[in-house]
C-alpha positions in Angstrom: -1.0 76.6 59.8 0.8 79.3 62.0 4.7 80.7 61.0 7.1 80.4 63.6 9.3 83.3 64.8 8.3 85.1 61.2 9.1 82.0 59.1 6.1 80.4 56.9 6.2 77.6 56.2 5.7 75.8 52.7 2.1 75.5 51.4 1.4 72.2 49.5 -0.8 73.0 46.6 -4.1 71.2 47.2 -4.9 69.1 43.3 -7.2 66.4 45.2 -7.6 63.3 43.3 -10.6 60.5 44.3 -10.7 56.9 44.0 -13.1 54.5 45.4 -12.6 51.3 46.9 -15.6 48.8 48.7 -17.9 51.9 48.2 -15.4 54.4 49.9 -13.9 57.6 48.0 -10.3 58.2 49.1 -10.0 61.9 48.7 -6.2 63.2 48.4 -4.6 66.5 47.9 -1.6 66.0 47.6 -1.3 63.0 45.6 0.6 64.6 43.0 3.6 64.6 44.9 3.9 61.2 43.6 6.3 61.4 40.6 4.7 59.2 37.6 7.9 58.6 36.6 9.5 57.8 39.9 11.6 54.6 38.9 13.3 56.6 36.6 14.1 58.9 39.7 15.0 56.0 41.6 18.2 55.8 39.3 18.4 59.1 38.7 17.5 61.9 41.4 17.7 64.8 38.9 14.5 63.1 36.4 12.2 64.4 39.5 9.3 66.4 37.8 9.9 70.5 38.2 6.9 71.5 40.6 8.2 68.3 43.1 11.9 69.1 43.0 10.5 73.3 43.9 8.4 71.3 47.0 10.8 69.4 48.3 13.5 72.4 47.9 11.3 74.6 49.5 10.7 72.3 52.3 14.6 71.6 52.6 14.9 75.6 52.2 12.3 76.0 55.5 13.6 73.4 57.9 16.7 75.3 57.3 16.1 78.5 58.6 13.8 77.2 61.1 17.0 75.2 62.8 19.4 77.0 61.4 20.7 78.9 64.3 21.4 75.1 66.3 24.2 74.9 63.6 26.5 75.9 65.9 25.0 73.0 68.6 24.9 70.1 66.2 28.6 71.0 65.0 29.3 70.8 68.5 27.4 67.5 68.4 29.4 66.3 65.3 32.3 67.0 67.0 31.5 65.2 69.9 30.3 61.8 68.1 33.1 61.9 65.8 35.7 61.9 68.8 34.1 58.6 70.1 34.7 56.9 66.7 38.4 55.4 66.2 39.1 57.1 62.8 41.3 54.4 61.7 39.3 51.4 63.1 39.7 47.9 62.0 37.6 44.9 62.1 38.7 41.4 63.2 39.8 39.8 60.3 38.2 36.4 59.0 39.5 34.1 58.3 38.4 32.2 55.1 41.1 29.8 53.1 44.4 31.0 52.9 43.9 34.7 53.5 41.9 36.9 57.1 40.1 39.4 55.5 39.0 42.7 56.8 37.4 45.9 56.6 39.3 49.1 58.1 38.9 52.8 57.4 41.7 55.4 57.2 42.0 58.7 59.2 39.1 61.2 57.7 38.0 58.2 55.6 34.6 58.6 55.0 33.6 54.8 52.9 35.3 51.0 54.0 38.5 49.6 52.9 38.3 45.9 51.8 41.7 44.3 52.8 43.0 40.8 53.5 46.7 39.6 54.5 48.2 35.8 54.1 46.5 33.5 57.2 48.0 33.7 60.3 49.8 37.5 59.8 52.6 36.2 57.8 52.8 38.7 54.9 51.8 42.4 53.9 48.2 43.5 53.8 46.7 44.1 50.4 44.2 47.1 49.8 41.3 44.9 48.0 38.9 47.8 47.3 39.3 51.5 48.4 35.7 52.9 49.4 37.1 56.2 49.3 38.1 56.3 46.1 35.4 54.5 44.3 33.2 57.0 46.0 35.2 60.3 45.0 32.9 62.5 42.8 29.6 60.6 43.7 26.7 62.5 46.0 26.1 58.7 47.3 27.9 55.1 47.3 27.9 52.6 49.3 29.1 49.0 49.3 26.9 46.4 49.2 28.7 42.9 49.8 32.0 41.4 48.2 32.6 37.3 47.5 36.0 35.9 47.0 36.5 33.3 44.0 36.9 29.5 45.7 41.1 30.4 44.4 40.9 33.5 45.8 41.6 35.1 42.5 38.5 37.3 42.2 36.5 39.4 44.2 32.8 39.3 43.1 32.1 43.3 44.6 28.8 45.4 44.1 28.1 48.9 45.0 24.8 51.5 45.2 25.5 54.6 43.4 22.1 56.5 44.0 20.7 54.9 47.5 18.3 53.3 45.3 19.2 50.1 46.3 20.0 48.9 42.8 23.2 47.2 42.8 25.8 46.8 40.3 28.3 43.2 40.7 31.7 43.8 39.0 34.8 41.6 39.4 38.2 42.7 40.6 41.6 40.4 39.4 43.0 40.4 42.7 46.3 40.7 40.6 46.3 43.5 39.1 43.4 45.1 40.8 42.1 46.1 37.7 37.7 45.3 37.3 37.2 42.8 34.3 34.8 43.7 31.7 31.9 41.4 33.3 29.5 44.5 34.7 26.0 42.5 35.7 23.6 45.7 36.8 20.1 45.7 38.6 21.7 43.1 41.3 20.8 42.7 45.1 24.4 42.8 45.5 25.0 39.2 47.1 27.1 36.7 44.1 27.7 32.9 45.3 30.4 31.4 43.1 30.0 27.9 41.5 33.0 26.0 42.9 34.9 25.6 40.0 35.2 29.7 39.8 33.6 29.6 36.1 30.7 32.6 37.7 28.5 33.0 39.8 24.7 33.0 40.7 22.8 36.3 41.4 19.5 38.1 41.9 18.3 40.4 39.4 15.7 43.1 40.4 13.0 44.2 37.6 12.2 47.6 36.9 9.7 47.6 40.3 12.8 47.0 42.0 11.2 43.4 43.2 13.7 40.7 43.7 12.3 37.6 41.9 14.7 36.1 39.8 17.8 33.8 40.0 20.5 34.0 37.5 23.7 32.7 36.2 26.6 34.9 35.0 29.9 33.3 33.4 32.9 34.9 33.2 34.2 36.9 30.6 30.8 36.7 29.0 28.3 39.5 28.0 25.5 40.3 30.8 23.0 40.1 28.0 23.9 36.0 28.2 23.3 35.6 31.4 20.8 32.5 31.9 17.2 32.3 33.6 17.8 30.0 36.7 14.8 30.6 39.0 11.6 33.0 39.1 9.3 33.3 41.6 6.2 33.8 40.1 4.2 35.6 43.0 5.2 39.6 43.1 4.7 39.5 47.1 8.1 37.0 47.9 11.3 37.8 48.1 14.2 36.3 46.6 18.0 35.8 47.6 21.2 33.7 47.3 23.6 32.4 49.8 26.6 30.1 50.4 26.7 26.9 53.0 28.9 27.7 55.3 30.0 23.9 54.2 30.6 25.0 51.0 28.3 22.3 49.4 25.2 24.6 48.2 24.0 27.9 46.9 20.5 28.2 48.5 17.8 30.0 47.1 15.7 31.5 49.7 11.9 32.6 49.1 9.9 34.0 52.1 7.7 36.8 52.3 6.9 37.6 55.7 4.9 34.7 56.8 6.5 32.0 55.1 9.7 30.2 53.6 10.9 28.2 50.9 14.6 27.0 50.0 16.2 25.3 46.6 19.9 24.0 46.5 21.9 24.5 44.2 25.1 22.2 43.8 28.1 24.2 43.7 30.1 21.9 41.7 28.5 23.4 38.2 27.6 26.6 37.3 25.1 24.3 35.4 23.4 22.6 38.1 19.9 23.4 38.7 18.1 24.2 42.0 16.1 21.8 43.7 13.5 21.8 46.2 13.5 21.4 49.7 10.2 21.7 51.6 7.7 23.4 49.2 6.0 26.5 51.1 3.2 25.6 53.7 1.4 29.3 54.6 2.9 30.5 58.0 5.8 27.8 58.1 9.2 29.1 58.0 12.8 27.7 57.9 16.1 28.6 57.3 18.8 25.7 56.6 22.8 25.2 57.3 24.2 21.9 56.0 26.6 19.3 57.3 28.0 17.1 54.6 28.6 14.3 57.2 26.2 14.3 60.1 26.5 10.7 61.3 27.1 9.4 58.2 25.0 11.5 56.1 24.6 14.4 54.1 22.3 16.4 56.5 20.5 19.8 56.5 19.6 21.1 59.8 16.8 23.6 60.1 15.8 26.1 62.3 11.4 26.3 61.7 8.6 27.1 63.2 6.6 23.8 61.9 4.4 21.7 63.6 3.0 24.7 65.9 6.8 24.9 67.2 6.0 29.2 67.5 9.2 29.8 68.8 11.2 27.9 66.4 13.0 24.7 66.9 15.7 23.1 65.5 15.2 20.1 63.0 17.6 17.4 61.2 16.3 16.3 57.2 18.6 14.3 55.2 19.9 16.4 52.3 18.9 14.3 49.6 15.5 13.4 49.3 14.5 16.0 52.4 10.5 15.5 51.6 11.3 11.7 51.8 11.4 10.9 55.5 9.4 13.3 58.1 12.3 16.0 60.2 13.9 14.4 63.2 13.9 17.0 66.3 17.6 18.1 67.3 16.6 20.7 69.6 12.8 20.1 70.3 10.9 23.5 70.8 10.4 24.8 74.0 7.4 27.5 74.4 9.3 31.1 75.3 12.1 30.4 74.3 12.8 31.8 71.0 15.4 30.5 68.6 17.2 33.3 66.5 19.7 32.2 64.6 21.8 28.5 64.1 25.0 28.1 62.8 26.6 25.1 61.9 30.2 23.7 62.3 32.5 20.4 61.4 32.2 19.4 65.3 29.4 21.9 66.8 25.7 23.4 66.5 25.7 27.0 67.5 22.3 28.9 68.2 21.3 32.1 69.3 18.3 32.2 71.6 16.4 34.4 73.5 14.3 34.0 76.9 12.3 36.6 78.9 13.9 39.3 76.4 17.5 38.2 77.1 19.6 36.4 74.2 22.2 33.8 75.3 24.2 31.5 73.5 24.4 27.6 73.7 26.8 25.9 71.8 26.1 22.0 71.2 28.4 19.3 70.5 27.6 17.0 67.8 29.8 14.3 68.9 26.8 13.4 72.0 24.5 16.6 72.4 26.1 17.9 75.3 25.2 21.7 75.0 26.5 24.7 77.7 25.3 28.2 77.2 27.4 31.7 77.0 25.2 34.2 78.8 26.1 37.4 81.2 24.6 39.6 84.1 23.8 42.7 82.6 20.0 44.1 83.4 20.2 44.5 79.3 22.4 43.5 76.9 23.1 42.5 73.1 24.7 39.4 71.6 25.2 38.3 68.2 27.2 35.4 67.2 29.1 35.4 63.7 30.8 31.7 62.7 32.3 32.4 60.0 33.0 30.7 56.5 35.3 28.4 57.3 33.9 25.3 58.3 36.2 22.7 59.9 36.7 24.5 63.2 36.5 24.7 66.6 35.9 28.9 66.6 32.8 30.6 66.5 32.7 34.4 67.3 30.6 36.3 69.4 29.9 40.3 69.9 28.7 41.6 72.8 27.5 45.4 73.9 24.8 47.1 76.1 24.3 50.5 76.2 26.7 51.5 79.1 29.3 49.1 77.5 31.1 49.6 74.3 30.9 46.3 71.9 33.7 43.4 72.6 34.4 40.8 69.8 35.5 37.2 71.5 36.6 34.1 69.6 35.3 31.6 71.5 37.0 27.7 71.4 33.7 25.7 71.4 35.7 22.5 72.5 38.1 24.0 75.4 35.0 26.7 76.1 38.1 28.9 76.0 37.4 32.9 75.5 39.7 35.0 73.6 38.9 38.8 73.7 40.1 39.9 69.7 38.6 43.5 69.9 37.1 45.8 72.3 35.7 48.8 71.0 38.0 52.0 71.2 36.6 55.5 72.2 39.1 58.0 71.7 37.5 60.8 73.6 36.8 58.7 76.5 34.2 56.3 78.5 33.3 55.4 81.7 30.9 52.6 81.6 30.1 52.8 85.7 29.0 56.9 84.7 26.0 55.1 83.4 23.2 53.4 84.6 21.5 50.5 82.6 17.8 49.3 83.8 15.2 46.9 81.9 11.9 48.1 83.4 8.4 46.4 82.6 5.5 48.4 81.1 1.9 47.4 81.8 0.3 47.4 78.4 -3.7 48.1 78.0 -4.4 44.4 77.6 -2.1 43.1 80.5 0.7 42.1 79.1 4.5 43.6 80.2 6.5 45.4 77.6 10.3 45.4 78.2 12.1 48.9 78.0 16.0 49.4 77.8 16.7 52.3 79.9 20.0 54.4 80.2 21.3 57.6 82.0 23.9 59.1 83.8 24.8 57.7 87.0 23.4 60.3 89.7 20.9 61.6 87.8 17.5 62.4 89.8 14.7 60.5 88.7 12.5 63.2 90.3 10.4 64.0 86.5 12.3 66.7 85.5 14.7 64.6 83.0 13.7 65.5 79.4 13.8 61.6 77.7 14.1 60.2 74.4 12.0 57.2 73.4 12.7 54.7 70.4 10.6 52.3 69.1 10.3 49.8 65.8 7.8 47.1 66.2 7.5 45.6 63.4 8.7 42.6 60.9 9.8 40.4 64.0 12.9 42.7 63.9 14.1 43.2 67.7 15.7 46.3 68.8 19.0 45.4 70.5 20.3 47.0 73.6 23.6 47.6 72.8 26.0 50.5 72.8 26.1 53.6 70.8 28.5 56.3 71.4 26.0 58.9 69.5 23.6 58.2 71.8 25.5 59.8 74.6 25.3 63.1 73.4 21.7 62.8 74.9 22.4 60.9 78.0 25.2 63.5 78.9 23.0 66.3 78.8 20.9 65.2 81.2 18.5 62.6 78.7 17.3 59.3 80.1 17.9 57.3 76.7 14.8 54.4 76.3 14.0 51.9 74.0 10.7 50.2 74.0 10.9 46.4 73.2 7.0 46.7 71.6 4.9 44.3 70.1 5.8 43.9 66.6 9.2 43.0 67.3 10.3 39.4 68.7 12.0 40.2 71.9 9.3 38.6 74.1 9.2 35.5 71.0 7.7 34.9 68.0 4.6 35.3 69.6 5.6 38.8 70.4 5.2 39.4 66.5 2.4 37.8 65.7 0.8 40.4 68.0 1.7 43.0 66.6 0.7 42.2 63.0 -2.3 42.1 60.9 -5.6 42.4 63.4 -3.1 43.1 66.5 -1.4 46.1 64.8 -2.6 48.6 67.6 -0.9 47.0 69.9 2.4 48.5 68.9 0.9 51.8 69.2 -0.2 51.1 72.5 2.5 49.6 74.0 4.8 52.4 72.8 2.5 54.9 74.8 2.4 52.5 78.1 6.4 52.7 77.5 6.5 56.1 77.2 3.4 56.3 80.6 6.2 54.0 82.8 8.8 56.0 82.1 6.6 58.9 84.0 4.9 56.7 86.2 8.6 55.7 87.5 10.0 59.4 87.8 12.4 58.7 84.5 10.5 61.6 82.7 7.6 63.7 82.8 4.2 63.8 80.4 5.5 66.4 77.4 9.3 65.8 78.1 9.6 63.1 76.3 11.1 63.2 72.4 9.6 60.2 70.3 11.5 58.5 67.9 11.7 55.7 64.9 12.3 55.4 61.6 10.2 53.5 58.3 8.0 51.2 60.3 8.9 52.9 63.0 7.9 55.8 61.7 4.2 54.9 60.9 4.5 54.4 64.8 5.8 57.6 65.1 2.7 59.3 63.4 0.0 57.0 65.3 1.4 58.0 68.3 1.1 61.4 67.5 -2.3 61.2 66.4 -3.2 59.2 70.1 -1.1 60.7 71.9 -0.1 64.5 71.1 -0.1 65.5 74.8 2.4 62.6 75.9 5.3 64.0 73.7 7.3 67.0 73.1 8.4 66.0 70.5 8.3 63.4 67.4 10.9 62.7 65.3 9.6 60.0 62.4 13.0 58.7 59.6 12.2 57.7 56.2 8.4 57.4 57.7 6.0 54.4 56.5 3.1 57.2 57.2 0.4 56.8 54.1 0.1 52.9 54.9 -3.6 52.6 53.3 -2.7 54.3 50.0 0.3 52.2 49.6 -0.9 49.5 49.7 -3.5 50.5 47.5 -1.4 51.0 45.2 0.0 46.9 43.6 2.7 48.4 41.8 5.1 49.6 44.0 7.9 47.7 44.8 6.9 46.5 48.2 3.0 46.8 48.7 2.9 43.0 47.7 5.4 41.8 50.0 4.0 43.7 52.7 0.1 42.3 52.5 1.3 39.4 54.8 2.3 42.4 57.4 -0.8 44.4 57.4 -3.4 42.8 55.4 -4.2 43.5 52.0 -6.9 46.3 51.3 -7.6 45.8 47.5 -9.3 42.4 48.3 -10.1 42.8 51.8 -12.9 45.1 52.7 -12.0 44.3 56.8 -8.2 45.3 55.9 -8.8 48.0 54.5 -11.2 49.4 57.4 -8.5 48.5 59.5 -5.5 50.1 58.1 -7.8 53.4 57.4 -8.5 53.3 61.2 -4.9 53.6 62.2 -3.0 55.1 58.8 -0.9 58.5 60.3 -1.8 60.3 57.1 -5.7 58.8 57.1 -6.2 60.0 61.0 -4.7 63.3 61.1 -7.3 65.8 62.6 -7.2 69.6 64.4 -5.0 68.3 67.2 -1.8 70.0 69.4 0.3 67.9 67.7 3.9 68.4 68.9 6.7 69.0 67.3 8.1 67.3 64.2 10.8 66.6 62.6 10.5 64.0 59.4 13.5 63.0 57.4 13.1 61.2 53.7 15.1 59.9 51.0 14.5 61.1 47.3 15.8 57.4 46.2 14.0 55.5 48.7 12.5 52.6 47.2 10.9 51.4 50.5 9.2 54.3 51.9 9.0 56.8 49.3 10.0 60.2 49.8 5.9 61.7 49.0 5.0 59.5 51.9 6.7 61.7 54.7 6.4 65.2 51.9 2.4 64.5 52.7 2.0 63.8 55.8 4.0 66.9 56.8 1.7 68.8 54.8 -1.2 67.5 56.5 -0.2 68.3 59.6 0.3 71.7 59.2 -3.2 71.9 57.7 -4.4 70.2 61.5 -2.5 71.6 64.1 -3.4 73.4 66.8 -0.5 74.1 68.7 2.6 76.8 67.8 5.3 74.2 67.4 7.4 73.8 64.7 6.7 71.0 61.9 9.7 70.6 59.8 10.8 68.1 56.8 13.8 67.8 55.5 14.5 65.8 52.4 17.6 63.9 51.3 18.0 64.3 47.4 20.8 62.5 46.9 20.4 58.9 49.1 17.5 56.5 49.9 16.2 54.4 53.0 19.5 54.5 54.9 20.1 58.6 54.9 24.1 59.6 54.0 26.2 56.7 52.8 29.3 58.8 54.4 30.0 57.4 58.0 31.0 61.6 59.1 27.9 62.8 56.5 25.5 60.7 58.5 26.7 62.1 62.0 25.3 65.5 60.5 22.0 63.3 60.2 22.1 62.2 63.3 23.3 65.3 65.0 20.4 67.3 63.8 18.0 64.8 64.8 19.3 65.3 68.2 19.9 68.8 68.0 15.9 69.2 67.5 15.3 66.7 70.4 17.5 68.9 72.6 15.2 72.5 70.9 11.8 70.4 71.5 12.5 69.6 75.3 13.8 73.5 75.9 17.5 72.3 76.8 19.4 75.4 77.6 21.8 74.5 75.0 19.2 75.1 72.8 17.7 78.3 74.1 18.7 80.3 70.8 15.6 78.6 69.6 13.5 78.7 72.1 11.0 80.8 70.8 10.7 78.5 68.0 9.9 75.7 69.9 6.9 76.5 71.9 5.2 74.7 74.6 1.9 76.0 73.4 
């Protein structure tokens, strides 16, 4: 472990602790750094044991003299992304029965506003729930999702008050806009009403934060009433609750990351009790909508993967009796083309697909099947579609962005194919989409295959090698990376930065199939396929071998620390958010809250003696050795209940043990939020803006020369 510039780092006290597991003894030092009581810290930050809290402190205390003297280049960043955010921004409101509600933000506001006005504009705006003020006095808040009663009475509302992610549900009279008494705590934060307004169903979380259970609340009774609707009785599945956008159902959704199960629940009684749809079938997944008159019957269409359909299709099943009569094919699956998302409407089926990494959306009449798509000519681009709650219409809403162009909200007639443009995003400092170039480049991975990359710059730029780059990557879940527009991001890309974003196995951009190989067995392939990204990107003059700054965040932070244990020489820098880095010891370890859920990810070591070999092969933590790592920057969460904070607090410690090279290995540790950093929209620019102010110190940019000495290329 070297100092830099005169600074020493902090020294994690070695107290190594053994365990053996298929013959194997796991030896770590700093396993103490695991809080025995961390659910209590969880809900509240300041029960952290003495010695941690000094650690972390000190830690905190280090990374901030070591970047101290950029303070004066990340207010400058600040500045900048905060003057390409309209202060005072406004969604498009939605409409849903009598009232278009919105969310909207005053000048210097830091947390939403929940509004709504009558439909149509004819009357004043009412102020529903003021973020800003529910947040005064808190280190942390953030909304989690708000319901209105079926009279619009009541607002069902919840909130996170730690970054824990446990969620307390209150109810607002939209009258007075006072909060009843009825307080249900330890929620998910999502409440479907029954349709007669008498409550509402809920998930409860249990002390290991695991979402299992269904339940009932009633009005103006005690929480302590509330009644047992559903529990899944395996800890690895999650469960939630959500409306039909018909109105018909609250539907219970089981999955864990393999496969899916669904239960309705009639909305007509807070009474009624869920009933199956499909029991679970291991690697078969779907996700419903329902139609209460399909011709002439009550129908639930289906987006699954069933019958080898890999990249989803969509299916018809009557809504009683669905395990009666075998699915009838709507939209029959076609290999590489991969289904998203499906929406459905009075008149109209709505999906979101996606073919050779691009998404497009097709909008089918369900009068005779006629279908047209909505697509564009960007290189790369994002799309999402949003239909709303309402379901007797002809509207369906769509968003689109790519990183050049700032996001556009369109209502979209599905019947005239007439677009309406509602919203285009506002950039008050100014943007020139034609200053910026957009590419989608293919990498050749080890194994053959091409991985996309999204790749942004300034217009005129000279793709000569000498561009310093940043590189993001995910790859995992099946969650795809979208290429759409972020005005932080040009911070980087105005400095000279060629901005990429590498589409890796892991992810579903390329299909389903794209997932499944980079899962399980097929893990490595994320890694490498974020290194043939990064190789391209040299190979094709975007960037040069040790100019490039690596980033990701939770999964994509266990990416970040494989690829710096493969790949040290490729990057100048790594910068690893609320990082998944000690994969083998979590999930080890059965009683944290996710290491069940995740077994269908990454295999599960405690039974497996092949998993376990596997994920000790790969594991940051497992494979650091004496290495010129480059330099780091990790960022945790004290609250984090999906990557805990001792996860990226030892791995830093490790590699300072390991290094070989000079350059600066820093963590910094948020004690007051969880998973998703500063709840603030303006507190987490000051996240962001260090990250990039370190990108800009590990690449040598001169406007980071006062730091140069503490960045070195040795």
């Amino acid at each position: 472990m070297t100092s830099v510039e005169g600074l020493t780092p902090p020294r994690a006290e070695r107290r190594p602790t053994s365990r053996a597991f298929h013959g194997l003894a796991l030896v770590d030092p700093y396993a103490w750094l695991r809080a025995d009581n961390w659910q209590e810290v969880m809900r509240r930050p300041e029960a952290l044991q003495a010695d941690i809290r000094a650690y972390l402190e000190a830690e905190n205390a280090y990374a901030k003299a070591l970047l101290g003297p950029l303070d004066p280049l990340k207010e400058t960043l600040v500045a900048e992304m905060r003057g390409r955010i309209k202060e005072d921004d406004s969604s498009v409101p939605v409409r849903d029965g009598p009232f278009d509600y919105a969310v909207r933000y005053r000048t210097g506001g830091q947390h939403p506003l929940i509004v709504r006005a009558p439909a149509g504009g004819d009357g004043a705006e009412a102020l529903l729930l003021d973020g800003d003020a529910l947040a005064e006095g808190r280190a942390f808040f953030q909304f989690g999702s708000w319901s209105a009663s079926p009279d619009h009475a009541l607002l069902a509302w919840s909130a996170d008050d730690a970054g824990s992610e446990f969620l307390t549900i209150r109810v607002r009279d939209l009258a007075t806009g006072q909060d009843l008494a009825d307080v249900v705590p330890d929620a998910t934060g999502a409440a479907v009403w029954s349709a007669d307004g008498a409550g509402f169903w809920y998930v409860r979380l249990d002390a290991q934060h695991r979402a299992l259970e269904v339940w009932r609340h009633r009005l103006g009774t005690d929480v302590a009433a509330d009644e047992l609707v559903f529990r899944e009785p395996e800890p690895g599945w999650f469960v939630g609750v959500e409306e039909t956008r018909s109105g018909a159902f609250c539907v219970v959704t089981i999955s864990d990351h393999d496969t899916t199960e669904a239960h309705l629940i009639d909305r007509a009684s807070l009474d009624n009790a869920p009933r199956l749809v499909l029991k679970r079938e291991t690697g078969v997944r779907y996700e419903l909508d329902h139609h209460p008159d399909l011709d002439g019957k009550s129908a639930l269409i289906l987006r699954t993967n069933a019958d080898g359909a890999i990249d989803f299709k969509l299916s018809v099943l009557p809504a009683v009796a669905p395990d009666a009569a075998p699915a009838v094919d709507l939209v029959p699956h076609r290999p590489g083309v991969y289904v998203l998302d499906h929406a459905v409407t009075a008149r109209h089926l709505v999906r979101l697909e996606r073919e050779d990494g691009l998404p497009r959306i097709v909008v089918r009449a369900l009068s005779d099947g006629e279908e047209h798509a909505i697509a564009f000519d960007e290189e790369a681009y994002s799309l999402g579609v949003a239909a709303g709650p309402t379901f007797d219409v002809d509207l369906t809403r769509f968003s689109y962005s790519s990183p050049a162009t700032p996001a556009e909200t369109w209502d979209y007639d599905m019947a005239t194919r007439a677009r309406t443009l509602r919203k285009r995003q506002e950039v008050p400092s100014g943007h020139d989409p034609d200053a910026y170039v957009v590419r989608r480049i293919l990498a050749p991975a080890p194994d053959g295959e091409q991985v996309p990359v999204t790749v942004v710059h300034r217009k005129g730029l000279a793709l000569d090698g000498s561009a310093p780059c940043l590189l993001y990557g995910y790859g995992a879940y099946g969650i795809s990376i979208p290429a759409s527009f972020s005005g932080g991001r040009l911070s980087l890309v105005d400095r000279g930065f060629v901005y990429a974003i590498a589409h890796i196995r892991g992810g579903t951009e390329k299909g389903w199939g794209w997932y499944l190989d980079g899962k399980l067995a097929k893990k490595t392939n994320t890694f490498t396929d974020f290194i043939a990204a990064g190789e391209a990107l040299v190979a094709q003059g975007f960037t040069a071998k040790a100019r490039i700054v690596a980033h990701g965040g939770s999964a994509g932070g266990m990416l970040m620390g494989a690829v710096a244990n493969l790949r040290p020489d490729l990057f100048a820098g790594v910068m690893a958010e609320v990082a998944f880095v000690d994969v083998l010891t979590t999930m080890l370890d059965d009683t944290l809250p996710l290491t069940p859920p995740e077994w269908p990810e990454w295999g599960n070591p405690i039974l497996d003696k092949d998993a376990f070999e596997r994920i000790r092969s790969y594991s940051p933590i497992d494979n650091v050795a004496p290495r010129p790592y480059p330099a780091v920057l990790a960022l945790a969460g004290l609250t984090d209940p999906r990557v805990t904070y001792w996860e990226p607090a030892k791995w830093i410690a490790r590699l300072r043990e390991a290094t070989t090279s000079r350059r600066p290995i820093a963590l910094r540790t948020n004690m007051d939020a969880g998973h998703g950093g500063a709840s603030g929209r303006f507190d987490r620019l000051e996240e962001v803006a260090l990250a990039y102010a370190f990108a800009l110190a590990a690449v040598g940019h001169p406007d980071a020369e006062i730091v140069a000495d503490r960045f070195p290329t040795g």
